[in-house]
N, C-alpha and C positions, 0 to 999 in steps of 0.2 A: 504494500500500500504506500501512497505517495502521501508525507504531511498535508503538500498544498491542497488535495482535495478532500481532505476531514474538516468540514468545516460545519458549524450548526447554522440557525439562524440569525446568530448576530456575528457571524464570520470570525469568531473565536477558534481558533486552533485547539482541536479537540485531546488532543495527544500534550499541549501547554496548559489545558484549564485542568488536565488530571494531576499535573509534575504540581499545580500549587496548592492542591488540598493537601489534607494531615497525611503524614506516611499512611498508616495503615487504609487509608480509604484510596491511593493510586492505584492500589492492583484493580480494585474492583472497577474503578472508573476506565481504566485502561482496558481488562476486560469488554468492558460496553461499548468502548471503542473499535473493538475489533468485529462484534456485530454487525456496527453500520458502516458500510463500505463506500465509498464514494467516489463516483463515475464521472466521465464526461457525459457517456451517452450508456443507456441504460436500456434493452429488449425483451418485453416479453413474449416470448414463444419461439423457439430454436425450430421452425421452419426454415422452408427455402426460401424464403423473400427475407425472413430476420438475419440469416445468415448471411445475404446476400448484402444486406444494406450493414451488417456488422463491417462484414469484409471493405468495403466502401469508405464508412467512417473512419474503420482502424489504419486505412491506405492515408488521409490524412491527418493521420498523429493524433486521433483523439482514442483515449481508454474506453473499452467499450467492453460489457458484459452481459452476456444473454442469460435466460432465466428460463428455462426449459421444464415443463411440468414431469414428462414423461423420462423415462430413462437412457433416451435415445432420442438424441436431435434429429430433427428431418422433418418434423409434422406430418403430411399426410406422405412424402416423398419417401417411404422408407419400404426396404425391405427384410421381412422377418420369415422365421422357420415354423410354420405352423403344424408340418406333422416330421417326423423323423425322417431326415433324407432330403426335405421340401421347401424350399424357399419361395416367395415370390413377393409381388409389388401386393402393399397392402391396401391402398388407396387408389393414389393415384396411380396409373400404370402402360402410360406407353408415351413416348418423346416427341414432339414436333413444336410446341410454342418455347421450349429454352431459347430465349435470345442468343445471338452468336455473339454479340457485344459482350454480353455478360460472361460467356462461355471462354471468352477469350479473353477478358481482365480482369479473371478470377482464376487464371490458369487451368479449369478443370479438365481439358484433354494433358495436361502434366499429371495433376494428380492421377492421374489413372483412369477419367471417363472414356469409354466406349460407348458408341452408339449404332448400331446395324440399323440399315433400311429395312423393312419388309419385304421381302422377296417379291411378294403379289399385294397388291393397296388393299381390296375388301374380295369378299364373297358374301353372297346370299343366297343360301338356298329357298326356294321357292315355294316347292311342292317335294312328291317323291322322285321326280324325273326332272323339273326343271332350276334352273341356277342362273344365276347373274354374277359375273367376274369385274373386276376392276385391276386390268392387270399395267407394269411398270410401261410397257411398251403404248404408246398412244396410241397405236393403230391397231393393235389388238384390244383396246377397251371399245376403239369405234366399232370393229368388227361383231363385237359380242353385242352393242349397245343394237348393229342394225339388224341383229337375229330377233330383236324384240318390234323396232320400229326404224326404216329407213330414214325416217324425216330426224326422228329423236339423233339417228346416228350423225346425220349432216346439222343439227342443232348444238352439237356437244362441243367443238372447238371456238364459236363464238361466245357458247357460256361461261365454259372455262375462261375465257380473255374476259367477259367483264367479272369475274370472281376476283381474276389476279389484280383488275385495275383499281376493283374497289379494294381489296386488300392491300395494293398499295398504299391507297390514302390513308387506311389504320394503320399499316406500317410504319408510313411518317409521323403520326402521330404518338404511336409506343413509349417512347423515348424522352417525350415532351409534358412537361406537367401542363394541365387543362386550364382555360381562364376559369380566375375566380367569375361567379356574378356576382355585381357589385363589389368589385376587388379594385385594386387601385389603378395606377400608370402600368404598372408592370403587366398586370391582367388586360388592360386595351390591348399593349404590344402583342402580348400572346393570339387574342383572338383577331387582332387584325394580319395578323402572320396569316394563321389559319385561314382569314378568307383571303391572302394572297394567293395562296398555295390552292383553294379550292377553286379560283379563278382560270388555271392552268386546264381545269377539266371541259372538256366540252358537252355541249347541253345536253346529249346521249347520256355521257357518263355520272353528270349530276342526278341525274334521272334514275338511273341506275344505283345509285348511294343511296338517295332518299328512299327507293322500294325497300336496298336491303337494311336500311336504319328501325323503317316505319311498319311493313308489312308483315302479313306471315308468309311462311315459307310455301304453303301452299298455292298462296296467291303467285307470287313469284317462278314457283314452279310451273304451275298451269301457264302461265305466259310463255312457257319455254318449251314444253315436252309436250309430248300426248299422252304415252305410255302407264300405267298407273306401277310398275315395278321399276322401271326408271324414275320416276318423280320418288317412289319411297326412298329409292339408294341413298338420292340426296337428302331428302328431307329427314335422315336418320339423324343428321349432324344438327340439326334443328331442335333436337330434343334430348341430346346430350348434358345431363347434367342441366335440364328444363324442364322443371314440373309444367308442362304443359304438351297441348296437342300442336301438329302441323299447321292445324287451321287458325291457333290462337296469333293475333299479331303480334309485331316483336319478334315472333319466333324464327322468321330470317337473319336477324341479326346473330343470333345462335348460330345459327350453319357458318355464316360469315367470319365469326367467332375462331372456328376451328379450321379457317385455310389460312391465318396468317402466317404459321410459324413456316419452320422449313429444318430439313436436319444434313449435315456435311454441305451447306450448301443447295440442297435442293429445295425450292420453293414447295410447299403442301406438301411436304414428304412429311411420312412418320412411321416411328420407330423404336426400337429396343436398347432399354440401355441394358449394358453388361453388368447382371449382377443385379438385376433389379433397378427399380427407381432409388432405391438408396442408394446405390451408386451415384447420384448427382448429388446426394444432401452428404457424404463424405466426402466426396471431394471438396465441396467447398465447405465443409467443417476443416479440412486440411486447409487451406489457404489462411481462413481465420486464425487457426491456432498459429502459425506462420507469421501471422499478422499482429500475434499477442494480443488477440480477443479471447476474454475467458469464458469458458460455457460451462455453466452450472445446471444439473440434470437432478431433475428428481425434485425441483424448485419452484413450486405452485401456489400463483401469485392471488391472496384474498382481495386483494385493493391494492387501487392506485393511493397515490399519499396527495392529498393537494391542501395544500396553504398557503392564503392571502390570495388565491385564485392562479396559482399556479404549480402546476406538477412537480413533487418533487422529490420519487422516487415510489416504490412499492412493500406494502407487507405482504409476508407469504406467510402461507393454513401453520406453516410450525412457529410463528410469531417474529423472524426475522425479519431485520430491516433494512434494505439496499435502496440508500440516495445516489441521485445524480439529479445533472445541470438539465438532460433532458431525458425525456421517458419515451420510447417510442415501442408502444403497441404491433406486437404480429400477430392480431388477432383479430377475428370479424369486427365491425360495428357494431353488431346486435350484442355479442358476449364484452365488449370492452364497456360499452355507456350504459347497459342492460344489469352486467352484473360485477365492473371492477369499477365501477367509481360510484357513492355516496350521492342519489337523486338531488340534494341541496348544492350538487356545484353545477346543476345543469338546470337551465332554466325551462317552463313547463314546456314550451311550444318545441322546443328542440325537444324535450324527452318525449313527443308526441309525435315527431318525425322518426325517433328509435324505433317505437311502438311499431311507426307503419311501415318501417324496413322490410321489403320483402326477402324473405330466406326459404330455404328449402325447394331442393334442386330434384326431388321424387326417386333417389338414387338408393339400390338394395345391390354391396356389394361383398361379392365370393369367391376365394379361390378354392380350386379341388385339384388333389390329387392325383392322378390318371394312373392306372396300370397297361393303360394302352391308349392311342389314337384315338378321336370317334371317328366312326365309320359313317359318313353320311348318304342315306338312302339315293341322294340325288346327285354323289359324288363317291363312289364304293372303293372301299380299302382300308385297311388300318396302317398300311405304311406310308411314310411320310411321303406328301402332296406337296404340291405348291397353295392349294387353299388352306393347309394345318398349316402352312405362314402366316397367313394373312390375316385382316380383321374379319373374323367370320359374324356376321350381324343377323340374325333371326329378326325378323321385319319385313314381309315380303310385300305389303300392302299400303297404299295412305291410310285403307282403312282399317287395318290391323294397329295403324299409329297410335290413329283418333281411339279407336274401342280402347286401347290399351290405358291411356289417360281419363278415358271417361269411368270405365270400371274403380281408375283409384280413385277418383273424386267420391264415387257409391258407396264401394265395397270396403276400399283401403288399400287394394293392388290387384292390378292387372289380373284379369284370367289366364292371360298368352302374353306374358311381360316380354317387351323387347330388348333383347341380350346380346350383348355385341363378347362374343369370345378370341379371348386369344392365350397363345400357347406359345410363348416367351422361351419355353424350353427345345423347341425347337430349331431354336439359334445360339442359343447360350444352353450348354449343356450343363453348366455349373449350378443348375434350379433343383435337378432330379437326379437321382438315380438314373443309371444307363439303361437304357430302354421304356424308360416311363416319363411322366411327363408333369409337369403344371400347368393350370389354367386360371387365367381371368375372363371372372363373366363381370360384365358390369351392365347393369339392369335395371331399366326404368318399367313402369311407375307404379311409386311404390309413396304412401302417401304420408309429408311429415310428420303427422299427427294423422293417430286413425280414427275413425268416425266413432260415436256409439261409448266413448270412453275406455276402449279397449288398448289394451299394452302392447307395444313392438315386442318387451320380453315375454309375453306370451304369445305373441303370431308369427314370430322370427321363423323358427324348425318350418312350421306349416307356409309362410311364404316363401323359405330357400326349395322347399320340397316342390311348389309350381314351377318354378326358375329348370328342378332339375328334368321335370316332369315335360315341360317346353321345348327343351333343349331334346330331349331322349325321341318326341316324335319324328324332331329330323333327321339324330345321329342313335337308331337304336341299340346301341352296346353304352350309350354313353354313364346311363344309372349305373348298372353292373362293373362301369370301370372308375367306377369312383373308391379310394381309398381311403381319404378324408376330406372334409371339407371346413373351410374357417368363414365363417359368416355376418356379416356386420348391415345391419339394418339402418334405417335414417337415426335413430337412437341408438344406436352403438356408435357412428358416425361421429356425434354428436358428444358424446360421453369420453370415446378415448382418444379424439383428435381437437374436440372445442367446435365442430363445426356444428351450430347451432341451425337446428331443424335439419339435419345432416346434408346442410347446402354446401357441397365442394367446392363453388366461387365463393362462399362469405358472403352472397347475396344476390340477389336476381341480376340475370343482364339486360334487362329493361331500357328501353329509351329514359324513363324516370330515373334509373340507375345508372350510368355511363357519364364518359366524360365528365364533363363540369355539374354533372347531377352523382355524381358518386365519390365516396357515397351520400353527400347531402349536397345541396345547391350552397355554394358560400363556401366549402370548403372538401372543394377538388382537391387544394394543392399540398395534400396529406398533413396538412395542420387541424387541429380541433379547435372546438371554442373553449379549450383552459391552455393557457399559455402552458410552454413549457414541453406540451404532450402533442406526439405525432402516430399517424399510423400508416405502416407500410405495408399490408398483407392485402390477398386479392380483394377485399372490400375498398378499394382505392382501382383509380385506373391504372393498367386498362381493363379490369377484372381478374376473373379466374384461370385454373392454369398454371398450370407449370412453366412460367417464362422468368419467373427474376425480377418483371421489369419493377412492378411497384417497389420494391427494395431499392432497386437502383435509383431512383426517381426521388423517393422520399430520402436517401441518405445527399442527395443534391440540398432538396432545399435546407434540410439540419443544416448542413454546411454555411450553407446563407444565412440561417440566421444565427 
């Protein structure tokens, strides 16, 4: 610990006001001393975006210490052993929005990241005889597309071109904190940037922004396709980690969502990291430690501390006390203003914006085990395929979408939930055991709170049980090869990662929720309204996701001020 920063409220050097009480009462004082620890900058929750903005801040020369509840930093990024022999991504689990900026001054391809493409982008099986591919080669996806519809096939290359032009325009903005509304000179500059830069588009591609900002994805796709198995393909991406249907609007922006990133280089590519997605949250646990950022694990924060209206450190559940100059939150909005800070430092109307924060993303997710391949009816074999690559997505319909989302609204989850699997071990053979395998299903809709007053802990088994139930129509060996399986419902979600209503972005991607509305209008630029306290986790732009960038963003303006 450094003298200069023990300091209390009246800027007494805490280590001098012990040396002048009576001998026998220094040790004790000194003691108490070494409880409260004192920071430049101060994180709670050793995620990938805290870790990322640690790394940032420690790059210049400020002391920084994360506070990590669980025993293992990564937040949702991690991978653990869930049955003997079995690793896999426990949350989050598969690579394409890691910024390469970040990727690259944070050294993570040093530290040891790996990241494989997919061999084949998706598959979907249909029926028991019919399939749809999405494979690397672009002329072999037009080919498969015009087995369904000529016109759909000669539609597909100017779709893709306006996906990438609008993704462009998010691109450029990634990187860039959002104008405040009603923010000052600096907030003009920002947003008059932005309409220089949206000036550049031509009135086609304006047009083209505003569908996918405003519309659903349905709408959207009808203007493009005819097909009703080609508009599902894409409209899968629409409801990824979106308690909602195709038809809801907004739900384009979703799709749009998940073409920004890009992996070695390749735009919309996505991929496998080595080793699991904790593979990306050690790596840059290694840079930090590198960096002389401390991370404290197993340190679970009751409250923030604020006095005279500004933050100025945190207590944790075992009564310990860590100050610092600033406090910066990796944690949703809803669980930061909800349940770590005292309603008396927030004024009513802003805790009545908390309230209507939308959360809860309808996501039930599972990995299992495999003693073997599934064998799918409508692609036969259990040895290894080019679709056991890929993202295998059960969704063959818009109307399988829609039903899907309607039933959680009713019931609480899907009848025939839509499950996109993948099989990670069939590129990294480091998951399993040789000749068996892992899988991630990750599974919509599944509803954040179920109706009726009923418990996720008691309908968790009976809803993983439809998921597997789902899955076995298309791939019938796939029940029988299951060995284990680890299951985490919107309330497990919730409980051992913090994501409240177990929303994997921290909060809806809504037009109300984005940019300069995320997560509250007045304060995009990862600052809150108590001095002192920032927040850099996907609840900030540009949302959800595995990219870095809000980390990177919010340890900018720290720096500023």
């Amino acid at each position: 610990m450094h003298a200069d920063y023990l300091t209390d409220a009246n800027d007494c050097d805490l280590t001098d006001c012990a040396a002048r009480e009576a001998p026998e009462s220094a040790t004790r004082k000194l003691q108490e001393v070494e409880k409260i620890i004192m920071n430049d900058c101060l994180i709670i929750g050793g995620g990938h975006n805290g870790l990322v903005c640690a790394c940032y801040l420690a790059k210049a020369g400020k002391k920084v210490t994360i506070l990590e509840r669980r025993d293992i930093v990564g937040g949702a990024a991690v991978t653990e052993e869930f049955h003997p022999g079995f690793r896999n991504s426990v949350a989050s689990y598969t690579v394409s929005l890691l910024n390469p900026k970040i990727i690259q001054d944070l050294n993570l391809h040093k530290h040891g990241l790996q990241v494989k493409l997919r061999p084949q982008n998706n598959f979907f099986p249909l029926s028991d005889s019919g399939s749809l591919s999405f494979h690397k080669n672009p002329q072999d996806t037009l080919a498969e597309i015009a087995r369904f519809s000529e016109k759909d096939a000669a539609a597909l290359p100017a779709f893709y071109e306006m996906l990438e032009t609008v993704a462009d325009v998010l691109r450029e903005e990634l990187l860039r904190t959002p104008p405040n509304v009603g923010g000052g000179f600096t907030d003009l500059i920002r947003a008059g940037s932005f309409g220089m830069r949206a000036r550049k588009l031509t009135m086609t591609q304006r047009r083209d922004t505003l569908d996918l900002f405003t519309k659903s994805a349905t709408d959207v796709l009808d203007a493009w396709f005819e097909n009703d198995h080609v508009k599902a393909a894409f409209a899968f991406d629409s409801i990824v980690g979106n308690y909602a249907a195709p038809s809801t609007p907004g739900s384009a922006y979703v799709l749009l969502h998940h073409v920004f990133g890009e992996v070695n280089g390749e735009k919309g590519a996505w991929g496998h990291a080595i080793g699991g997605m904790g593979a990306i949250t050690q790596a840059m646990l290694k840079e930090a430690e590198q960096l002389g950022v401390e991370v404290i694990t197993g340190a679970e924060v009751e409250e923030v501390l604020i006095e005279d209206g500004q933050a100025k450190g945190v207590r944790l559940i075992n009564g310990d006390t860590h100050r610092a100059h600033k406090v910066i939150a990796n944690v949703g909005p809803k669980l930061l203003f909800g349940r770590l800070i005292d309603e008396q430092h927030l004024d009513p109307e802003f805790q009545r914006r908390v309230r209507g924060f939308k959360v809860g993303s309808g996501t039930f997710r599972m990995n299992v085990a495999l003693k073997e391949l599934p064998d799918f009816t409508c692609r036969p074999g259990r040895e290894l395929q080019p679709h056991h690559q890929s993202g295998i997505v059960i969704g063959p319909s818009m109307q399988y979408l829609e039903q899907a989302y309607l039933d959680a609204k009713q019931f609480g989850w899907s009848k025939k939930p839509i499950v996109e699997i993948l099989i990670p071990s069939t590129v990294d053979n480091s998951l399993a055991p040789e000749g068996q395998h892992v899988a991630s299903l990750f599974c919509q809709q599944f509803a954040p709170q179920l109706p009726d007053g009923r418990s996720w802990d008691e309908e968790r088994e009976q809803a993983a049980d439809t998921i597997i139930d789902t899955v076995t129509e298309y791939a019938p060996n796939f029940r029988d090869a299951i060995i284990a399986r680890q299951i985490h419902s919107p309330l497990d979600l919730e409980r051992k990662f913090g994501l409240i209503g177990g929303d994997i972005f921290h909060g809806a991607l809504g037009l109300d929720q984005l940019w300069s509305n995320r997560p509250f209008m007045g304060f995009s630029d990862y600052r809150t309204p108590i001095k002192g306290l920032y927040i850099c986790g996907s609840g900030t732009h540009p949302g959800g996701g595995v990219t870095g960038v809000p980390g990177h963003n919010a340890a900018r303006e720290i720096l500023k001020d």
